[in-house]
C-alpha positions as CSV (number, residue, x, y, z in Angstrom):
1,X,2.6,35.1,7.8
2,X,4.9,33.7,5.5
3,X,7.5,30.5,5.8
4,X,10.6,32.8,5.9
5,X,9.3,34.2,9.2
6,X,9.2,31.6,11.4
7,X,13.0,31.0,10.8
8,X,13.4,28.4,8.3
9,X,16.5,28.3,6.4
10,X,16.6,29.4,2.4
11,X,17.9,25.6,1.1
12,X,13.9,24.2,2.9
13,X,12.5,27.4,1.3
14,X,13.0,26.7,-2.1
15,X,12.0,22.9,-1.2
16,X,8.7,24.2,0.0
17,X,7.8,26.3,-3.4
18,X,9.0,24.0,-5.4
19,X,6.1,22.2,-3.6
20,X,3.6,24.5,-3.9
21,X,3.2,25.7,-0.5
22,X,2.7,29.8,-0.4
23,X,1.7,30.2,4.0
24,X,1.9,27.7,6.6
25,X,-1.5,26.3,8.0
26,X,-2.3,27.3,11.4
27,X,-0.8,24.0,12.8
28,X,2.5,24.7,10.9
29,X,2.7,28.3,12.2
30,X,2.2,27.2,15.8
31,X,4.6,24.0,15.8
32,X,7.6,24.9,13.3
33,X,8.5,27.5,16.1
34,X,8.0,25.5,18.7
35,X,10.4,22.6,17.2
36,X,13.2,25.1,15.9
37,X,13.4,26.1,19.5
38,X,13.7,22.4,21.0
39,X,10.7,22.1,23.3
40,X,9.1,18.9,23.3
41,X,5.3,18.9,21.7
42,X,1.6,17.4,22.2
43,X,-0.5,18.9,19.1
44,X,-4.0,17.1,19.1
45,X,-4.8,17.8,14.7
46,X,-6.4,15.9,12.3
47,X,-5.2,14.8,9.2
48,X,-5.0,16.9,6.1
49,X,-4.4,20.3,8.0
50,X,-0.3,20.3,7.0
51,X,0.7,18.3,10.0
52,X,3.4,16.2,8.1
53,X,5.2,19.3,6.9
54,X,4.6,21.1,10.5
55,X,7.1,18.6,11.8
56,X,9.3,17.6,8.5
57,X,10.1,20.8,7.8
58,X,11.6,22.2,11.3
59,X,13.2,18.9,11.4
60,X,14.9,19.3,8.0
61,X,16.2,22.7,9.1
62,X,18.1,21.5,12.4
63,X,19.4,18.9,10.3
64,X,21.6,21.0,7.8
65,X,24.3,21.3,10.3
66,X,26.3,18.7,10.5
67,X,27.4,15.3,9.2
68,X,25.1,12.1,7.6
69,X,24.2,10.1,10.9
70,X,21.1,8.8,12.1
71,X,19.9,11.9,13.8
72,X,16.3,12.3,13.5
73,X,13.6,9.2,13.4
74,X,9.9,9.8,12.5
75,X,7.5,6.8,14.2
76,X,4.1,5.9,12.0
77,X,1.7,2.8,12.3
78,X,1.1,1.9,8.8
79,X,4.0,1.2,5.8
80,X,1.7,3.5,3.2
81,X,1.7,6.5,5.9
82,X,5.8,5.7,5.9
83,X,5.8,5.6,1.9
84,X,3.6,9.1,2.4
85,X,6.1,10.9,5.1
86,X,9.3,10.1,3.2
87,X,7.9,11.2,-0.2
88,X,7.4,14.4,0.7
89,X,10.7,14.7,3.2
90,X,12.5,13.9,-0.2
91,X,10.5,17.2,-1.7
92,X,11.0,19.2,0.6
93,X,14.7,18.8,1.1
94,X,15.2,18.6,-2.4
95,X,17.8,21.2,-2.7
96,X,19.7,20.4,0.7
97,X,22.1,17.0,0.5
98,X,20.1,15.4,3.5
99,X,19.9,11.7,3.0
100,X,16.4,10.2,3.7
101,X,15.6,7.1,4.4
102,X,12.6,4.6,5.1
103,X,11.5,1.1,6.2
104,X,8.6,-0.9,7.4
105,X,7.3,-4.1,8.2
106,X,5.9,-5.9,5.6
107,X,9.5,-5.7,2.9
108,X,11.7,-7.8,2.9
109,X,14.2,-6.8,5.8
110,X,17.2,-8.3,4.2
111,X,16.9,-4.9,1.9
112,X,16.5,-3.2,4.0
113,X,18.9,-3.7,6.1
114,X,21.5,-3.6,2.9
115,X,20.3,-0.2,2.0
116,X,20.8,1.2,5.9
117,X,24.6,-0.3,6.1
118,X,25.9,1.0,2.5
119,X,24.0,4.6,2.5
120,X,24.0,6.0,6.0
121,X,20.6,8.3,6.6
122,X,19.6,11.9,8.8
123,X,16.5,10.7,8.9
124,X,14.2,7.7,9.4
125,X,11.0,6.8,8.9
126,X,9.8,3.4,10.2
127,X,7.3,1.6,11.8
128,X,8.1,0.8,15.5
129,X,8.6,-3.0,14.6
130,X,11.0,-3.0,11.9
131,X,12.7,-0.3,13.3
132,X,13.2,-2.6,16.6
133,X,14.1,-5.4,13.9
134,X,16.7,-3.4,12.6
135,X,18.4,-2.2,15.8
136,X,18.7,-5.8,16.7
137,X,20.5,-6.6,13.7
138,X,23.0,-3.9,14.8
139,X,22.4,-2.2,11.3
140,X,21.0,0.8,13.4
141,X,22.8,3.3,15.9
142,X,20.7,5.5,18.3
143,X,23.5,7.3,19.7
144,X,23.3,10.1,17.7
145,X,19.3,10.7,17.3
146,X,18.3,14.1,18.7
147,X,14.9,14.1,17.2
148,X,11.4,11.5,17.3
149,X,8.1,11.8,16.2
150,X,5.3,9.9,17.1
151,X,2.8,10.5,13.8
152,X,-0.7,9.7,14.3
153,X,-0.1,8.3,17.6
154,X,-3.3,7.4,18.7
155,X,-3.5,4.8,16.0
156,X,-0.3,3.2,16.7
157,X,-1.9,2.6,20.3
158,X,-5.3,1.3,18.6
159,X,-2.9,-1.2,16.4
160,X,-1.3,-2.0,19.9
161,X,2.0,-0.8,19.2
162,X,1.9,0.1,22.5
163,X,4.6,-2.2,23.5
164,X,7.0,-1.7,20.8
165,X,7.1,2.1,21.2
166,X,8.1,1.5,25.2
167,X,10.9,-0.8,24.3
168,X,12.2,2.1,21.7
169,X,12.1,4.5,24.3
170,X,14.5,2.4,26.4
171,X,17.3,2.2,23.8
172,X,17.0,5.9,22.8
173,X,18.7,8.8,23.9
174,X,16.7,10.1,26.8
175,X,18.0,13.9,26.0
176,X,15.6,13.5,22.6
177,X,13.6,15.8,21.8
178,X,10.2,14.4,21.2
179,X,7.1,15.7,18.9
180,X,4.1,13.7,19.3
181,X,1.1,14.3,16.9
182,X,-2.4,12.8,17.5
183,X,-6.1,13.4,16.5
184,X,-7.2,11.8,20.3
185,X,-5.2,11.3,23.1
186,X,-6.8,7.6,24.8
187,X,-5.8,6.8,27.7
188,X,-3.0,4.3,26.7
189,X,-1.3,7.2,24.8
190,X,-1.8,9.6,27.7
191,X,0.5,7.0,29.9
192,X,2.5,6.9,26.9
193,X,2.8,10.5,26.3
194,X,4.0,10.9,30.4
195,X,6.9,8.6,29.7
196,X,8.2,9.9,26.4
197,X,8.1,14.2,26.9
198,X,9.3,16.2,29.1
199,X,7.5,19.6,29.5
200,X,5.9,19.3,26.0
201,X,4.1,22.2,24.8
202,X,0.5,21.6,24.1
203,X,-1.5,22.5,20.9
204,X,-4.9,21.2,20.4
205,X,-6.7,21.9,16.5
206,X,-8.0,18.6,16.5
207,X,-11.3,17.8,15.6
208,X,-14.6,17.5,17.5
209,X,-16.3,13.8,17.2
210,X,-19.7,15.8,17.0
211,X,-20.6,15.6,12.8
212,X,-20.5,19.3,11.5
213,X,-24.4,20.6,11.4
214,X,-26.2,19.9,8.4
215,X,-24.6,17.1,7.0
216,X,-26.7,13.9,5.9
217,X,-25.5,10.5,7.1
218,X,-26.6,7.0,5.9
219,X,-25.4,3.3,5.9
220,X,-25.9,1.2,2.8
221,X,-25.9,-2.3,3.8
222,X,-24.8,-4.6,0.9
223,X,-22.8,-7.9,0.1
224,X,-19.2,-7.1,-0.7
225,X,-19.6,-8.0,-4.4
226,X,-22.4,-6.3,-5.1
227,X,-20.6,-2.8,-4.0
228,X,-19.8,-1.5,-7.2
229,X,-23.0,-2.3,-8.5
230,X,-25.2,-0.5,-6.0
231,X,-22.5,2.4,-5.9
232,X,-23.3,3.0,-9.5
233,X,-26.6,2.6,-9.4
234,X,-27.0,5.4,-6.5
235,X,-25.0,7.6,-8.7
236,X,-27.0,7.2,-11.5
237,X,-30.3,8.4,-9.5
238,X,-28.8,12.1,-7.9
239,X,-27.1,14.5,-9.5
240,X,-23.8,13.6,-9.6
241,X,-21.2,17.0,-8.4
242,X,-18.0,17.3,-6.5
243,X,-18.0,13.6,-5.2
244,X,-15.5,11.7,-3.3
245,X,-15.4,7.9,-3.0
246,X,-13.0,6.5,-1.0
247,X,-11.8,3.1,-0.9
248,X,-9.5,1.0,1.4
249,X,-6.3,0.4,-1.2
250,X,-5.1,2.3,-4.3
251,X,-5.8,-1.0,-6.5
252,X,-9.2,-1.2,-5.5
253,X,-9.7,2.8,-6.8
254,X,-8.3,2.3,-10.0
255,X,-10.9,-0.5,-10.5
256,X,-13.7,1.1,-9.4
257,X,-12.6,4.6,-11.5
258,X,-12.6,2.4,-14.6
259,X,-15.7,1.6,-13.6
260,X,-17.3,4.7,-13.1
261,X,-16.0,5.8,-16.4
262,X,-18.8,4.1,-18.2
263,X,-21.4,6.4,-17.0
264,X,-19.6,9.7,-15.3
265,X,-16.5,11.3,-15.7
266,X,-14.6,10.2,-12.9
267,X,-10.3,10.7,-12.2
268,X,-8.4,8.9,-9.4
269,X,-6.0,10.6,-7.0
270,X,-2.7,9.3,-6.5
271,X,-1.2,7.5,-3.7
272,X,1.5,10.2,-2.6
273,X,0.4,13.2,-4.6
274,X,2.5,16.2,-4.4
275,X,0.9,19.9,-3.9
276,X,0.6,20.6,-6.9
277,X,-1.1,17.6,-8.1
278,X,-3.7,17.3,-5.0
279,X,-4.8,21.2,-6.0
280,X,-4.8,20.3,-9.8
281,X,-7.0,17.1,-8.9
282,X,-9.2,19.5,-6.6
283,X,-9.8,22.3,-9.4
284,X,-10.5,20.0,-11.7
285,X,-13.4,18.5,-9.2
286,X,-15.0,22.2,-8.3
287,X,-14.9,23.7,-11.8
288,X,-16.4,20.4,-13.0
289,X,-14.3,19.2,-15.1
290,X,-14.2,16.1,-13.4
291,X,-17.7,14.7,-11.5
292,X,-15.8,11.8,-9.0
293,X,-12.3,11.5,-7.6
294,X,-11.4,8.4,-6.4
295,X,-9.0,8.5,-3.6
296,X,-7.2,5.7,-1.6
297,X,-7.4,6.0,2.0
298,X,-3.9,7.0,2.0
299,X,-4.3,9.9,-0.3
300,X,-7.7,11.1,0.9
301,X,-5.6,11.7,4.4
302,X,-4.5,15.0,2.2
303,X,-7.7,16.5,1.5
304,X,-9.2,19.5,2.5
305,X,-11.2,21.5,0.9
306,X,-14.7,23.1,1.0
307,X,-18.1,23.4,-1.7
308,X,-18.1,19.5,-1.6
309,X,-21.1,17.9,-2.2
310,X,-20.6,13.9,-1.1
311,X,-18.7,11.6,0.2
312,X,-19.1,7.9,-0.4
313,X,-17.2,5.1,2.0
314,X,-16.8,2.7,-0.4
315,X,-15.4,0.9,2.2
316,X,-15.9,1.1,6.0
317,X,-13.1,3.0,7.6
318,X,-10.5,1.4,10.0
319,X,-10.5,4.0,12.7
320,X,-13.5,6.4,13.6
321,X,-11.4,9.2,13.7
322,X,-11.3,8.7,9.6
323,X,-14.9,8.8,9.5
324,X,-15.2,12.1,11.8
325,X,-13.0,13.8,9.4
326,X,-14.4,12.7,6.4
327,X,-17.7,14.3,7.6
328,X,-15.7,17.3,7.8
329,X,-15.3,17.4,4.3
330,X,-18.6,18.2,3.5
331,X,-20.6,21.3,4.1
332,X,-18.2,23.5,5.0
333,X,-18.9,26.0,2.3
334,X,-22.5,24.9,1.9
335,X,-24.9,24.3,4.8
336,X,-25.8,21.0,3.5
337,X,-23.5,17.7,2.5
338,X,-24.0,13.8,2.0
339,X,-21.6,11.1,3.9
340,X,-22.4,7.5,2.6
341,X,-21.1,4.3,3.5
342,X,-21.5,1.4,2.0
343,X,-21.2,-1.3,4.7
344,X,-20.8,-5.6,3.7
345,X,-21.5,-7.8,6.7
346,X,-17.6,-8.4,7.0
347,X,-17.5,-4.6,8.5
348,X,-20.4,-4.6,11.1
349,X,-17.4,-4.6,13.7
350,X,-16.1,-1.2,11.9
351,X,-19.4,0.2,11.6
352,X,-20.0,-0.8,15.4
353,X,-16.9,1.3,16.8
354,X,-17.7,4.3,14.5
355,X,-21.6,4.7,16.3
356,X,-19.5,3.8,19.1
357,X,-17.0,7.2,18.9
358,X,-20.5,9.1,17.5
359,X,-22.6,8.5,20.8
360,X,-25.1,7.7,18.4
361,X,-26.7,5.3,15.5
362,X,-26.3,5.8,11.9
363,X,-29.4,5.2,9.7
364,X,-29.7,1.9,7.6
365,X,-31.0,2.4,4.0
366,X,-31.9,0.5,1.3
367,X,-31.9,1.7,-2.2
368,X,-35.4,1.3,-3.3
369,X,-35.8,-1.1,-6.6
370,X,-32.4,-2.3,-6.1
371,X,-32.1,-6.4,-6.6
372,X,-29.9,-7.2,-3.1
373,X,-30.4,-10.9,-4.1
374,X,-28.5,-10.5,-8.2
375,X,-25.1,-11.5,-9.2
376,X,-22.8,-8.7,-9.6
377,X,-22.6,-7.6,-13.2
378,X,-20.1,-9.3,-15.7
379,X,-18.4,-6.6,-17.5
380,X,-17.0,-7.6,-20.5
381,X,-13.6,-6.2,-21.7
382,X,-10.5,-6.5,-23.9
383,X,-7.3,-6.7,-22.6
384,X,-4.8,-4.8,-24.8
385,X,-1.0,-4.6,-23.7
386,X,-1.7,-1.0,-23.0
387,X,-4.7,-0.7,-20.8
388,X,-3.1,-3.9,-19.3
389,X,0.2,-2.4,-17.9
390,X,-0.5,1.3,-18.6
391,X,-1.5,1.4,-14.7
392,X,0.9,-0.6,-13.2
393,X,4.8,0.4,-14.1
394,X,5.9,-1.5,-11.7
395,X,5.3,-4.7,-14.2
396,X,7.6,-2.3,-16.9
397,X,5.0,-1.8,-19.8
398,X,4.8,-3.8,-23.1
399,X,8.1,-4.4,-22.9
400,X,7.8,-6.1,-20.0
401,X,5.1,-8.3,-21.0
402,X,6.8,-9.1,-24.0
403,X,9.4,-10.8,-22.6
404,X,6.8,-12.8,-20.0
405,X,4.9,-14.3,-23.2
406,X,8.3,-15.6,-24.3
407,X,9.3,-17.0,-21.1
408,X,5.7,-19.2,-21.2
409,X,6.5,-22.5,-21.0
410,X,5.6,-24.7,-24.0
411,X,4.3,-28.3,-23.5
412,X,7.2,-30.3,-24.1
413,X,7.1,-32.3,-28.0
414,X,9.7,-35.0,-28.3
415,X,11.8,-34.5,-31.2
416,X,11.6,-38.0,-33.7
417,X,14.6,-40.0,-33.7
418,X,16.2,-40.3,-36.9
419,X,18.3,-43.1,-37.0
420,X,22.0,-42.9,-37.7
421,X,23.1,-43.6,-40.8
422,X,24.8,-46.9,-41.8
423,X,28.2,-47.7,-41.4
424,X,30.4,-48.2,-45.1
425,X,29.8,-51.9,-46.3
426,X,26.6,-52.5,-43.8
427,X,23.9,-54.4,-46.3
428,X,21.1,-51.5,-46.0
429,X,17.7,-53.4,-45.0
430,X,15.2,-53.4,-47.4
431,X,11.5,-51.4,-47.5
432,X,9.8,-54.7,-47.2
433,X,11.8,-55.6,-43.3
434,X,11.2,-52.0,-42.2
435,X,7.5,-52.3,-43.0
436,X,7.8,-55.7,-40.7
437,X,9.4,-54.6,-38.0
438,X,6.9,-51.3,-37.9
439,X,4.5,-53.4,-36.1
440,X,6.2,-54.6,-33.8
441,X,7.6,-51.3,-32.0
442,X,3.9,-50.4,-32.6
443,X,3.2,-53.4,-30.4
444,X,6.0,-52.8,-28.1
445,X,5.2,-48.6,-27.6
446,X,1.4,-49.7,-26.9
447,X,2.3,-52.2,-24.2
448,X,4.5,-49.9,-22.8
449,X,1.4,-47.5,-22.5
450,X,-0.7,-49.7,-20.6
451,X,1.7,-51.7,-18.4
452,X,0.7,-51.0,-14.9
453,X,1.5,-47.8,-13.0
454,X,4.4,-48.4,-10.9
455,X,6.0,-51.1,-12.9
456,X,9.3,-50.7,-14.5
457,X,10.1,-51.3,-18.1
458,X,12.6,-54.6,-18.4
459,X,15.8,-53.3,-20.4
460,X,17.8,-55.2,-22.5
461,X,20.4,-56.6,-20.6
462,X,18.2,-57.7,-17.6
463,X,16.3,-60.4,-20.4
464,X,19.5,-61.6,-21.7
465,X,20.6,-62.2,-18.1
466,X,17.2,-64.3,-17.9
467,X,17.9,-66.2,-20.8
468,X,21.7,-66.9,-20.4
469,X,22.0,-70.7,-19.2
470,X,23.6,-71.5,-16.1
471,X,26.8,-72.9,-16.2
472,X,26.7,-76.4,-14.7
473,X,28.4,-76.9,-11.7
474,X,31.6,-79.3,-12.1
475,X,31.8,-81.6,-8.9
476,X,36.2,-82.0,-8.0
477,X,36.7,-85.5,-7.2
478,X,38.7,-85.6,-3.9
């Protein structure tokens, strides 16, 4: 099956090679159908099995007909799944002149709202309470929206978006048609789900919460800062091959990659990474040129791929349903695979709901000769303008940091007086009454340096006005 069969129009085509893409995943070739023909939809799929382009991509193609106005609106729970989404809506209709758009809670919602009123948008992606911000501001107009998507709904409900999504359902059109993507369906989202479809058309490839067969788990209990240290330290005792170690933010996997680097070779995975890039990244990690990726847990949403060996939690996932299909990761071309998380006492809670969604406990391990009582190491390194800001263009490079060394602020010196020079005709005073009066602003300079806090220095005219005599008082004879 190819993309040109299930109906998509040649403008999306070219957006999805230019991606990459070659055939649709199973999810895409059951949905895009489905959502080209206007039939509401329940698919229960995991992440990393083509769900975002499953829906963008239909979407896109309904949306080449007609005029720029809010027509289409795609709901998601976090701001980096919303960064994620609208990335690769902009690849994909690359070649079309759809206008995307995108906001979430956490910017600054005055620039938002700017951006929304001067550049109209066909389609939105938001979280349910900036979106709701926005509509109240009247920068927002649902008349026209023939299209919503609920992505990963089941964890909007966990982050009890609940609420919010009800009170968008009210001010939308109710002749919507609505696409609702999960990898659970709870019970909240059920009552949800009854309110917002009509008739939807069900497709279920989610996942199972049973761990595949074969696969090895373990829980490393550890302080937070003593992660990195035992991380490399259980590296350093296997064979290291086709690892993944996932971490909560992208700042905290360019650390720990740098870190890595000392002893392994080791490459992290962007944020949003396009097609091409994710498959590069994944080459690179079977045909070992590369022994660890480091992935965000963002950008490990987009894996999937088998022959992997481990997978190391750096830190504890948010929402079992990460775990689940991280363990999916592993041992799907072999018949063996490692899943280890390293767990600080901050994320016993985490850990908790995880054995909770498993029916069952995960083993505690220690590493064996591993000092759980040290100081994490102190790495010693030197800053150059290059490593410094190589990472982060947001800062805008040695440049950049240029002009922030010229902007430091300099302890204020006070300049010496010079005094002015004498008028024509005025006697000039000698060396010998300069040298005399030099102690006595020496004098009057120390005193003024240890007079008591608070006190004000006496100026010139408020002693003469001390001195002055008093006129005497002239009694009129009557």
């Amino acid at each position: 099956m190819t993309f040109a069969s299930l109906g998509l129009p040649t403008p999306i085509l070219k957006g999805i090679r230019a991606t990459g893409h070659i055939e649709p995943t199973a999810i895409q070739s059951k949905t895009i159908p489905v959502t080209l023909e206007g039939n509401d939809l329940i698919a229960a799929v995991q992440s990393g099995s083509g769900k975002t382009a499953s829906y963008l991509l239909p979407i896109l193609a309904r949306l080449l007909d007609g005029s720029t106005r809010l027509r289409a609106i795609v709901l998601v729970p976090t701001r980096e799944l919303a960064a994620y989404v609208e990335t690769r809506a902009r690849d994909y209709a690359r070649f079309t002149n759809l206008q995307i758009g995108v906001v979430y809670t956490g910017a600054p919602l005055a620039a938002q709202e700017k951006a929304l009123r001067e550049q109209p948008v066909d389609l939105l992606v938001a979280t349910p309470g900036r979106l709701l911000e926005l509509h109240a501001k009247g920068c927002l107009n649902f008349d026209d929206v023939e299209l919503l998507v609920f992505d990963e709904a089941d964890r909007m409900v966990a982050l009890g978006l609940a609420p919010d999504l009800r009170k968008l359902l009210k001010v939308l059109p109710e002749t919507r048609q609505t696409l609702m993507f999960s990898m659970t369906m709870p019970p909240e989202l059920n009552r949800l789900a009854k309110d917002a479809l009509i008739e939807p058309v069900r497709v279920d490839l989610g996942p199972t919460s049973k761990p595949v067969a074969g696969i090895t788990q373990a829980i490393y209990p550890v302080r937070k800062e003593l992660k990195p240290d035992l991380l490399d330290e259980m590296l350093a005792r296997t064979e290291v091959r086709s690892t993944v170690v996932v971490t909560r933010t992208r700042h905290a996997a360019i650390r720990l990659a740098r870190m890595l680097t000392r002893r392994f070779t080791a490459a992290v995975l962007d944020e949003h990474p396009s097609h091409s890039e994710r498959e590069q990244a994944l080459m690179d990690l079977r045909r070992g040129r590369v022994q660890i990726l480091v992935a965000s847990a963002t950008s490990a949403r987009s894996l999937d791929f088998a022959n992997l060996a481990h997978v190391v939690n750096f830190d504890v996932p948010q929402v079992p349903e990460d775990y689940v299909h991280r363990l999916g990761r592993t041992g799907r071309g072999e018949p063996v695979g490692d899943v280890f998380t390293l767990m600080s006492p901050e994320e016993q809670r985490e850990v908790a709901a995880i054995e909770r969604f498993l029916g069952r406990t995960v083993a505690r391990v220690l590493l064996p000769d591993f000092d759980y009582d040290s100081k994490p190491r102190e790495v010693k390194t030197v800053v150059s303008f290059g490593d410094d800001f190589a990472d982060e263009p947001r800062r805008g490079g040695i440049h950049a940091a240029a002009q922030r060394m010229a902007t430091i602020k300099r302890p204020n010196v006070e300049p010496a007086r010079v005094p002015p020079p004498a008028p024509n005709g005025a006697p000039k005073a000698s060396k010998a009454a300069g040298r005399a009066a030099a102690p006595s602003a020496r004098a009057s300079q120390a005193a003024k340096r240890h007079r008591p806090g608070g006190a004000k220095a006496k100026t010139a005219s408020a002693t003469a006005r001390r001195t002055r005599p008093r006129p005497k008082k002239v009694l009129k004879k009557k």
